[in-house]
C-alpha positions in Angstrom: 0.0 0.0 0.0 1.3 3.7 -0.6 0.2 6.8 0.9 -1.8 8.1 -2.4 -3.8 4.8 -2.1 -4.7 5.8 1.9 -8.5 6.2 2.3 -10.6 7.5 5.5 -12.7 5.1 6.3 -16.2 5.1 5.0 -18.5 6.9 7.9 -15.2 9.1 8.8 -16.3 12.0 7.4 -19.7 13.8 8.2 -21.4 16.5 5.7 -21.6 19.6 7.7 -24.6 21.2 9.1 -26.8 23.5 7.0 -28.2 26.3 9.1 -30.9 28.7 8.0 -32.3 26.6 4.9 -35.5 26.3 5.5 -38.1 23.8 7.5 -37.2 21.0 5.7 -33.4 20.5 6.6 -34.3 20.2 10.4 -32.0 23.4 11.4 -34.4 25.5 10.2 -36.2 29.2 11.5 -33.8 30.0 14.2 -30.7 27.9 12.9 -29.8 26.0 15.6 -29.5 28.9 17.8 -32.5 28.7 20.2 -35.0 31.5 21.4 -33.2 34.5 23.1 -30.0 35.6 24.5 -26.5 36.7 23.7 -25.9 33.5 21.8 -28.5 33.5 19.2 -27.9 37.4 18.2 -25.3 37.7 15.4 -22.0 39.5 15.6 -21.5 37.5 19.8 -18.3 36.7 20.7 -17.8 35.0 23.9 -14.9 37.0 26.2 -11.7 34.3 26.6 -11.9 32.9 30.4 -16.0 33.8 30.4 -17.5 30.9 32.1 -21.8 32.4 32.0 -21.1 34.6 35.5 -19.1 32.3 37.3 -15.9 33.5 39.0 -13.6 32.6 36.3 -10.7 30.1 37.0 -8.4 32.6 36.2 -9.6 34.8 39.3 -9.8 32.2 41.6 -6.9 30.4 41.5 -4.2 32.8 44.0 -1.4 34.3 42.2 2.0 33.2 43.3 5.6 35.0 42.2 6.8 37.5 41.0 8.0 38.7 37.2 10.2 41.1 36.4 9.4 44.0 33.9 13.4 44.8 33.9 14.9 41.5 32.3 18.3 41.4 31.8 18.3 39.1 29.1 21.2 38.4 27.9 22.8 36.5 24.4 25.4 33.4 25.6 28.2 33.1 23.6 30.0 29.3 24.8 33.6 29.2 25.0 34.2 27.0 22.2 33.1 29.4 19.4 35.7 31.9 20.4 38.1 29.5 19.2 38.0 30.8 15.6 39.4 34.1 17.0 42.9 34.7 15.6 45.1 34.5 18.5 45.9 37.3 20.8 43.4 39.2 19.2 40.6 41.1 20.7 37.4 40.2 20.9 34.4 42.4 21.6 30.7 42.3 21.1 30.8 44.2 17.8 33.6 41.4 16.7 31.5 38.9 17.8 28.4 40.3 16.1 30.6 40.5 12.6 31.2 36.8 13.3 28.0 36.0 13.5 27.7 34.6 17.2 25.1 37.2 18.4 22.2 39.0 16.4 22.8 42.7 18.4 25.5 44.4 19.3 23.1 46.5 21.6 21.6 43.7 24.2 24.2 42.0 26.8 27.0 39.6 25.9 27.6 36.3 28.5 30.0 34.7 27.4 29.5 30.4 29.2 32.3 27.8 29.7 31.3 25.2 27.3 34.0 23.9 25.1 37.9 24.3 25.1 39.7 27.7 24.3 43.2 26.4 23.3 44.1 30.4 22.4 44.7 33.8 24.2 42.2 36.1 23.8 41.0 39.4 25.1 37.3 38.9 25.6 35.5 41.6 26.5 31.6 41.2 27.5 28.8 42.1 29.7 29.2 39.0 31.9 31.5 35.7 32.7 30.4 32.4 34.0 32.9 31.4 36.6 34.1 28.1 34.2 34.5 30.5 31.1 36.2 33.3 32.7 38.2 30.3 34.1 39.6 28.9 30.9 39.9 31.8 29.3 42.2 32.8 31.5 44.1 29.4 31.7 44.5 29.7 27.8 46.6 32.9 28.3 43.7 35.2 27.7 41.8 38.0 29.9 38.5 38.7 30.5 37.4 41.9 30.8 33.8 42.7 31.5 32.1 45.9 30.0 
């Protein structure tokens, strides 16, 4: 068997309901809408968390935490991919940007300690973890935060 030759299987697939065609198609006059109310008037929408009046889950459940509006985010640059770096050069966030290891040279620069740095290098960057500022000092290197 091959996938053009795939077929649902018969019953899978229902025709959908016709609404507002008349007596004879059983959803007739008010088109499967009931009576009254909000829900049988055109142009409802139905608010996102509404449950009919009830104290919606969202408001009863207690809030716990805290977040942030001033995120330091920052764009991690491992160890390893300042290998490429000629050696004794010195790298900053605007060479790292022309390399193509972060997208902005405006947001904050970590650089993390994953991978070997067998070079010296002057790294400069908004933060260090303690493992990269680690080797990149045992390589012969310095690191010097912004």
């Amino acid at each position: 068997m091959k996938i053009h030759q795939i077929r649902k299987p018969k019953g899978a697939t229902k025709k959908p309901k016709r609404v507002g065609r008349g007596p004879g198609s059983g959803h007739g006059k008010t088109s499967s809408r009931g009576m009254k109310g909000a829900k049988s008037r055109s142009g409802f929408s139905l608010r996102l968390g509404f449950e009919g009046g009830q104290m919606p889950l969202m408001r009863r459940i207690p809030k716990r935490g805290f977040t942030s509006q001033v995120k330091n985010a920052y764009q991690v640059v491992n160890v390893d991919k300042l290998s490429h770096f000629k050696k004794d050069s010195s790298v900053d966030p605007a060479a790292m940007k022309a390399a193509g290891l972060i997208r902005s040279v405006e947001d904050r620069v970590k650089i993390l300690g994953d991978g070997k740095l067998g070079k010296a290098l002057r790294v400069s960057a908004h933060a260090f973890s303690e493992s990269a500022k680690k080797k990149i000092e045992e390589s012969g290197g310095e690191a010097i935060n912004v």
